[in-house]
C-alpha positions as CSV (number, residue, x, y, z in Angstrom):
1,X,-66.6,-70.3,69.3
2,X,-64.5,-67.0,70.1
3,X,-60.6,-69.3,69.7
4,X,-62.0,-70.5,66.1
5,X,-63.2,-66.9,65.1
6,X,-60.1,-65.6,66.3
7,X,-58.0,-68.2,64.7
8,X,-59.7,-67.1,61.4
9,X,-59.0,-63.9,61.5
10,X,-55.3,-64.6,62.4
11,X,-55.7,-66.5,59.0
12,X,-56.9,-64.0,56.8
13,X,-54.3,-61.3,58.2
14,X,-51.3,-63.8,57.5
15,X,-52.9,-63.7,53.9
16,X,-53.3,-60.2,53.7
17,X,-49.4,-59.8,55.2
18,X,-49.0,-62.7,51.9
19,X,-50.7,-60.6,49.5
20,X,-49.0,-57.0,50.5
21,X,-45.6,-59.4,49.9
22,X,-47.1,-60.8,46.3
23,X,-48.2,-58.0,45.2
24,X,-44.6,-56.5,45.1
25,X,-43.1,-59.5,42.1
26,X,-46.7,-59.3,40.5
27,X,-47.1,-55.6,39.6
28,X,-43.1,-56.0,38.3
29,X,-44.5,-59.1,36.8
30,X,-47.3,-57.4,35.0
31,X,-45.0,-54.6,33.8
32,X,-42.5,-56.3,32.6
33,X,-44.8,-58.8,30.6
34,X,-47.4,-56.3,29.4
35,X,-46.4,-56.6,25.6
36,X,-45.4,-60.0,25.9
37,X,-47.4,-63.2,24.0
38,X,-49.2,-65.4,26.7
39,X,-47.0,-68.2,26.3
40,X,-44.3,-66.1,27.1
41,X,-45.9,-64.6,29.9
42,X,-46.9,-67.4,31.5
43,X,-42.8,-68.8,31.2
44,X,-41.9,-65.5,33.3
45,X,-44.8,-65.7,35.9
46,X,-43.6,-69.3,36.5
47,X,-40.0,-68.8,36.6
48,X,-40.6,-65.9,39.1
49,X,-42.6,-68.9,41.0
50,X,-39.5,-71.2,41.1
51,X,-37.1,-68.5,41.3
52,X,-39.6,-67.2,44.8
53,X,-40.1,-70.7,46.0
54,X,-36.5,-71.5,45.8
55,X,-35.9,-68.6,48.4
56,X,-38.7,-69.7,50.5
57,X,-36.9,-73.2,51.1
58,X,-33.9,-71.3,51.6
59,X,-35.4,-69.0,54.1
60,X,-36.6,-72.1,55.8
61,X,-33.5,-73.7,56.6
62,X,-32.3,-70.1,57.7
63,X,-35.8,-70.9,59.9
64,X,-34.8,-74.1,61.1
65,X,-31.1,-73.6,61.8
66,X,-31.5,-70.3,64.0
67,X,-33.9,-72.4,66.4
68,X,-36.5,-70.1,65.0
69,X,-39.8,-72.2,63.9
70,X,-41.4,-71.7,67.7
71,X,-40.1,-68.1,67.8
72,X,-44.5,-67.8,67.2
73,X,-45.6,-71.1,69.0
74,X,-48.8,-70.6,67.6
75,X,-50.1,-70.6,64.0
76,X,-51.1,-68.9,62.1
77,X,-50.7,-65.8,63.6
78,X,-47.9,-64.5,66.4
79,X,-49.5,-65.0,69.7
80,X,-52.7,-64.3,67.8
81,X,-51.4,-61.2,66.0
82,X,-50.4,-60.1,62.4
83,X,-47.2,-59.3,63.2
84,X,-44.3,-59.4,66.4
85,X,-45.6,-56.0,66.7
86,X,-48.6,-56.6,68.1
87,X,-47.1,-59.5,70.4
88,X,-44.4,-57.6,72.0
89,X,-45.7,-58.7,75.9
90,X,-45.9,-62.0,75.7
91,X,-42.7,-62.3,73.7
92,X,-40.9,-60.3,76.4
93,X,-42.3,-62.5,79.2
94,X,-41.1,-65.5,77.5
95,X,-37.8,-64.1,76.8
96,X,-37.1,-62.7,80.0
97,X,-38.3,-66.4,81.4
98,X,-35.6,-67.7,79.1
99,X,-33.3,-65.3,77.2
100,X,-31.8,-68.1,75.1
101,X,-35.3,-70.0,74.5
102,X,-37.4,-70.5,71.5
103,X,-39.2,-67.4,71.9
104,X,-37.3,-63.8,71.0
105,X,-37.9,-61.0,69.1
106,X,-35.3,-62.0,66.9
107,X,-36.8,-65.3,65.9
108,X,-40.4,-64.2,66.4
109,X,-40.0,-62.3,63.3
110,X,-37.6,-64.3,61.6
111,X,-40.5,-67.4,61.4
112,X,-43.8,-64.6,60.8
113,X,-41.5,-63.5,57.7
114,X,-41.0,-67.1,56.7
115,X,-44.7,-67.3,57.1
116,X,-45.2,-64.3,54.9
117,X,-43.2,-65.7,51.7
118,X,-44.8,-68.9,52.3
119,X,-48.3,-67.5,51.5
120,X,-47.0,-65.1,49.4
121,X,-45.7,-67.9,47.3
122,X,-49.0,-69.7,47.5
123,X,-50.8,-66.9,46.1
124,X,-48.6,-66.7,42.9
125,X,-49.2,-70.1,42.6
126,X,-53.1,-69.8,42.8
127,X,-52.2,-66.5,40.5
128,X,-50.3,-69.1,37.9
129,X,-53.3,-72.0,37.9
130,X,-55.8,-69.3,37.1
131,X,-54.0,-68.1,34.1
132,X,-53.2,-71.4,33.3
133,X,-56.6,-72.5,32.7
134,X,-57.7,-69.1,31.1
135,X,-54.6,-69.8,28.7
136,X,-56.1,-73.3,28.5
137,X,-60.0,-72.0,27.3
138,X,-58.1,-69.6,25.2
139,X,-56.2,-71.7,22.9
140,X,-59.1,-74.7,22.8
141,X,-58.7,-76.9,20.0
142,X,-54.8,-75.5,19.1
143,X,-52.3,-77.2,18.5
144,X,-50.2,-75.9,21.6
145,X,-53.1,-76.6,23.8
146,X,-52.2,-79.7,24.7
147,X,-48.1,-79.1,25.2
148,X,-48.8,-77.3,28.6
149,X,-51.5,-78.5,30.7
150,X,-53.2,-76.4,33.2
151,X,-53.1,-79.4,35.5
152,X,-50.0,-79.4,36.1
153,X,-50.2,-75.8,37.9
154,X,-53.8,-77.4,39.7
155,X,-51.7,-80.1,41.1
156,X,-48.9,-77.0,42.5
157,X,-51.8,-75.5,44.0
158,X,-52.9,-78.5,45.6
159,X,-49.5,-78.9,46.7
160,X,-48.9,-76.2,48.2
161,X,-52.1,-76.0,50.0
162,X,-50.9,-79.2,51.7
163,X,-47.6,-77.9,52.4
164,X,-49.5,-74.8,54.3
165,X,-51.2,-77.6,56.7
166,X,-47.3,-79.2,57.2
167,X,-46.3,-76.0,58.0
168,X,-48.8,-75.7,60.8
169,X,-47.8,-78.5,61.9
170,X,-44.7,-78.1,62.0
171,X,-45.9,-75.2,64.5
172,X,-48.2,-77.2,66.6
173,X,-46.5,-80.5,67.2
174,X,-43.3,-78.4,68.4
175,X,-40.9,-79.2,65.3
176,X,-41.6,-83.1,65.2
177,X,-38.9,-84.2,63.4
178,X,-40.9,-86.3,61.1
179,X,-43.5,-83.4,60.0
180,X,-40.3,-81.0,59.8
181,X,-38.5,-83.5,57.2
182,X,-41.7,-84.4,55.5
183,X,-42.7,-80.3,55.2
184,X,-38.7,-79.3,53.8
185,X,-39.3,-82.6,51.1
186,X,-42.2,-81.4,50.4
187,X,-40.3,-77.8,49.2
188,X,-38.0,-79.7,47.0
189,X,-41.3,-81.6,45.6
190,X,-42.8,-78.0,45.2
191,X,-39.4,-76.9,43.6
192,X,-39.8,-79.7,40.8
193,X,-43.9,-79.0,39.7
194,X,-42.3,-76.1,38.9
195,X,-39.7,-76.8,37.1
196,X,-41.5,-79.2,34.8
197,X,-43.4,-76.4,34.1
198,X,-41.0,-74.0,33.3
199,X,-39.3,-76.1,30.8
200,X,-42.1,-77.3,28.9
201,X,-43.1,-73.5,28.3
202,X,-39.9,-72.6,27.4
203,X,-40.1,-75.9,25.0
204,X,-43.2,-74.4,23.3
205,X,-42.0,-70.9,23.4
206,X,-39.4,-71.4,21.3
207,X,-40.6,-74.4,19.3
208,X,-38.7,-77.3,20.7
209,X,-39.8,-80.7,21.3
210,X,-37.9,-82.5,24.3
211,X,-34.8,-84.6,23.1
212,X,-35.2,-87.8,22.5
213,X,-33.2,-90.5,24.3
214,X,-32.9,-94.5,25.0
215,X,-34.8,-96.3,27.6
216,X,-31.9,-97.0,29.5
217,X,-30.7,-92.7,29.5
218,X,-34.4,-92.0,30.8
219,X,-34.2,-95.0,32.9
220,X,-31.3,-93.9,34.7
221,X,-32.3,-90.5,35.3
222,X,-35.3,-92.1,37.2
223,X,-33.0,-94.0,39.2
224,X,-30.5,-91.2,39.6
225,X,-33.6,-88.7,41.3
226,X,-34.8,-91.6,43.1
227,X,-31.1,-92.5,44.9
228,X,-31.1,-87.9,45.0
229,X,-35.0,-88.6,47.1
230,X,-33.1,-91.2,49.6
231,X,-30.4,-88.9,50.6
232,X,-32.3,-85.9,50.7
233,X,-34.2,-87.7,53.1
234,X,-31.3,-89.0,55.3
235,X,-30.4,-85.0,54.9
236,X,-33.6,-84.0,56.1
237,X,-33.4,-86.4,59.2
238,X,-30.0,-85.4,60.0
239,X,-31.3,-81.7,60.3
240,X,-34.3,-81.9,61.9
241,X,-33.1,-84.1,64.7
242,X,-29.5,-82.1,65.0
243,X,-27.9,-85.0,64.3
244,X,-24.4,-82.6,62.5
245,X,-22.6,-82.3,65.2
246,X,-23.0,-86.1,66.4
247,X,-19.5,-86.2,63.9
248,X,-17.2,-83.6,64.4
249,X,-14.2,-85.0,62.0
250,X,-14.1,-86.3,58.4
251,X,-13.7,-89.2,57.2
252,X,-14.1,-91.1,60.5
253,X,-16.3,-90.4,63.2
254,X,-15.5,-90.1,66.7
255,X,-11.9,-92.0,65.8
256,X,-13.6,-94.3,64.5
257,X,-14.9,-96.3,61.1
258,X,-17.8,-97.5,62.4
259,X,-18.4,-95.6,66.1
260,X,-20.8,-97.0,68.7
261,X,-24.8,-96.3,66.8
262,X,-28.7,-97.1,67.5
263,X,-30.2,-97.3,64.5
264,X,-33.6,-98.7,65.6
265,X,-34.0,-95.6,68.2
266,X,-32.2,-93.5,65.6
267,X,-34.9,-94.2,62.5
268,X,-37.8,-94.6,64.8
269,X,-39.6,-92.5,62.7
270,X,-42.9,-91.1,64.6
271,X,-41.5,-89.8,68.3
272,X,-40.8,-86.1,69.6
273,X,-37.7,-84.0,69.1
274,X,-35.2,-85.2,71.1
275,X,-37.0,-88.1,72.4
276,X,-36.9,-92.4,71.7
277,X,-40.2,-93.5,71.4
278,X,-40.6,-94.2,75.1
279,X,-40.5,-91.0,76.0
280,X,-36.6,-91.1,77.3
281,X,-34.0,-88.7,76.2
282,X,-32.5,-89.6,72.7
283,X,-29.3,-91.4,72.7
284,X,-25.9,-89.8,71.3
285,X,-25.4,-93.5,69.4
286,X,-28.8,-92.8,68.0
287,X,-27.6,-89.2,66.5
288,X,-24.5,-91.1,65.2
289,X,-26.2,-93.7,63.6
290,X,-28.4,-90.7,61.7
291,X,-25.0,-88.7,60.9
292,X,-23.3,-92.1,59.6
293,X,-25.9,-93.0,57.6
294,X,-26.5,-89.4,55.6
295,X,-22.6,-89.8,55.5
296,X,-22.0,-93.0,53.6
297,X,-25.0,-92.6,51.4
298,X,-24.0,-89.7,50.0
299,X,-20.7,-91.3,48.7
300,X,-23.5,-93.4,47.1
301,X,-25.1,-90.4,45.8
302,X,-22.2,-88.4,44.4
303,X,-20.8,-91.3,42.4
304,X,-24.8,-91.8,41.1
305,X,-25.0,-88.2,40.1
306,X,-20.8,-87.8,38.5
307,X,-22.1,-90.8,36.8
308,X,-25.6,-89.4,34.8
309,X,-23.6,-86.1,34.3
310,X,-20.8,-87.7,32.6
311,X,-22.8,-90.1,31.1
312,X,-25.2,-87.1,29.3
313,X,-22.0,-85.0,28.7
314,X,-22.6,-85.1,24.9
315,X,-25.9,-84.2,24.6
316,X,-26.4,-81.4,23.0
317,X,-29.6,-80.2,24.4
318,X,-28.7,-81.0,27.7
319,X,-25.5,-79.1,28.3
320,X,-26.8,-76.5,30.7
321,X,-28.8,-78.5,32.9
322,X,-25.5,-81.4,33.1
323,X,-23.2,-78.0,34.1
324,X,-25.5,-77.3,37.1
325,X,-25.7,-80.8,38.0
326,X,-21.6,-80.7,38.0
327,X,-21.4,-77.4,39.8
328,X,-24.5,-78.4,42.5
329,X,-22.3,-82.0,43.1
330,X,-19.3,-79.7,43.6
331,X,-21.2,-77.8,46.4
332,X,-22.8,-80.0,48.3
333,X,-19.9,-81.7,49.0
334,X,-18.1,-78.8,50.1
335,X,-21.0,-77.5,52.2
336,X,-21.2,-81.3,53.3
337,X,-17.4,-81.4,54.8
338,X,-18.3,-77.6,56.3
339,X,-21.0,-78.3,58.1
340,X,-18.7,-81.2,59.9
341,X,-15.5,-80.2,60.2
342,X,-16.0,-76.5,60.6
343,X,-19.0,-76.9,63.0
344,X,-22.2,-76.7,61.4
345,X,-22.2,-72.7,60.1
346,X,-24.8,-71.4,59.0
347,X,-24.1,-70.2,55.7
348,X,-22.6,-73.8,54.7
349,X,-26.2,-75.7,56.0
350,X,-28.1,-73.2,54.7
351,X,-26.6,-73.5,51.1
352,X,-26.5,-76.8,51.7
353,X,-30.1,-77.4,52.0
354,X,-30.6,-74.8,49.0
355,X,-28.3,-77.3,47.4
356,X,-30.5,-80.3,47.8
357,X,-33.2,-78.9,46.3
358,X,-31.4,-77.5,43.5
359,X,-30.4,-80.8,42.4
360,X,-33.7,-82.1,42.4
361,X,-34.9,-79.7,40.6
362,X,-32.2,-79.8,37.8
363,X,-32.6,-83.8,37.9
364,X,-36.7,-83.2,37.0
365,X,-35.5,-80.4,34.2
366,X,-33.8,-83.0,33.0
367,X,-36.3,-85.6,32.9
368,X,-39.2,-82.5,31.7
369,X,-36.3,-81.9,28.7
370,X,-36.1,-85.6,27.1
371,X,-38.3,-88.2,26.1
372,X,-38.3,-91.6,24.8
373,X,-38.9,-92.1,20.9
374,X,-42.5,-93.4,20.6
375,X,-41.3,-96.0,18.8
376,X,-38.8,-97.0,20.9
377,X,-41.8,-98.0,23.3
378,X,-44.2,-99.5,20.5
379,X,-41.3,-101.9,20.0
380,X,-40.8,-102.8,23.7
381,X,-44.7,-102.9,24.3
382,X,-44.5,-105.7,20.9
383,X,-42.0,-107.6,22.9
């Protein structure tokens, strides 16, 4: 009875260290907005909420790529503290047992500050559904009422409730590489909520009804995020199991076209970091097969995503979102090659993953921005 009291308290410290951090964007929130129309002030509080949520994912791969997600190897507090502060002992025992180890001082607070944005994020969110649904009663019956559902910001909130329990998780099971990928795609999913949000207010804000375009536009922007999901997810894999450095050159690998690979112990999906599913230690051909795949895919995925941008070029209400598509393309190949050829730094992998998630993001504004003609659908539905 006393571990689950204490791990309670633990809990509603790590929300009180989430609110303190909240409460910072929400009083500049409030004062910025103060004169604003509800509509309007619901765009900003939700832009601050994507723009807050982008730098949490970012601040998780800065997590993940300095070793630091067991710098606290338990959850939710730091060795059942608030803060590194109070956990100063046993973070010096373990360090001094192993200096280059999981557990510093360093990365002890580097992953309680990750922790902090990460509920400070979920409280704007709960913040954002709460004024959603007021905005909702408020406008009952309106005309507007039913252009931005207060579901949408339920569903975030359900969301990123879920992406709390990952996090554990992620904690607990000691980085498996399966809950790690599944808890940074589940960022990116976080990332587009938003975003479909954040463009329909801006929609009714300024009195714009999405663009209408053919079946075949919309249906290859569905395609498009769809081939974005795969190699997000080859992306994730690759990080989570430290699979960069398996290919130090570009374009071959190890001299070679097609080098010596496992897939079947490389994609064995449920097994620990750094270990085949029998328990033995996993293979270098496995790690190259994991680095070759995310490799050639993504010549898949850049041709996919040069094609929709070129493709939507001429669109006038989609010139903005088609620029950042260009620019994100033009990054995460660059960051791509620097993370191989330069070996892995941390800047490049960090933008890189910030990249991903961008991309998604801009490929879900894109798809929040358009529509298909009702008509258009009545004719198909007659045929």
């Amino acid at each position: 009875m006393q571990i689950a009291s204490f791990d309670w308290m633990a809990l509603l410290r790590l929300a009180g260290a989430g609110l303190a951090v909240a409460a910072v964007p929400l009083a500049w929130w409030l004062w910025r907005q103060r004169n604003a129309l509800p509509v309007g002030r619901m765009q900003s509080l939700t832009l601050l909420t994507l723009f807050l949520t982008f730098d949490l994912v970012l601040f998780g791969a800065f997590t993940r790529l300095t070793d630091s997600g067991l710098g606290c190897p338990d959850w939710p507090g730091c060795y059942g503290h608030a803060s590194p502060v109070g956990a100063q002992l046993p973070i010096d025992v373990a360090q001094t047992a192993m200096p280059d180890g999981p557990v510093t001082h360093g990365k002890a607070w580097i992953e309680m500050v990750h922790r902090y944005l990460a509920s400070s994020v979920g409280l704007l969110i709960l913040v954002l559904t709460v004024s959603a649904w007021a905005q909702a009663r408020r406008t009952r019956g309106a005309e507007q009422a039913a252009s931005i559902s207060p579901w949408w910001a339920t569903v975030t909130l359900a969301w990123v409730c879920l992406q709390g329990a990952f996090g554990a998780l992620t904690v607990t099971m000691k980085l498996f590489p399966a809950i790690v990928s599944l808890h940074l795609l589940g960022g990116y999913v976080l990332l587009g909520l938003l975003s479909v949000q954040a463009v329909r207010q801006s929609q009714l804000l300024d009195s714009h009804r999405p663009w209408q375009i053919s079946t075949t536009a919309r249906a290859s922007m569905v395609a498009v995020l769809l081939v974005w999901l795969a190699q997000s997810s080859l992306g994730a894999w690759v990080s989570t199991n430290y699979a960069v450095l398996a290919c130090s050159e570009f374009p071959t690998c190890q001299g070679s076209w097609w080098p010596e690979m496992d897939f079947a112990q490389g994609f064995t999906l449920w097994r620990p970091l750094g270990l085949a599913a029998d328990g033995t230690p996993l293979s270098f051909q496995a790690l190259t097969a994991i680095h070759v795949s995310h490799r050639w895919f993504a010549v898949l995925a850049v041709l996919a995503l040069a094609w929709l941008a070129w493709r939507l070029r001429h669109v006038p209400a989609l010139v903005t979102p088609v620029r950042c598509l260009w620019g994100l393309v033009i990054l995460q190949v660059a960051t791509g090659l620097s993370n191989v050829v330069l070996g892995w730094p941390l800047l490049a992998a960090v933008l890189h993953t910030g990249g991903a998630g961008a991309m998604g993001a801009v490929l879900v504004w894109l798809l929040a921005a358009t529509r298909v003609p009702a008509r258009t659908l009545s004719a198909q539905q007659r045929n």
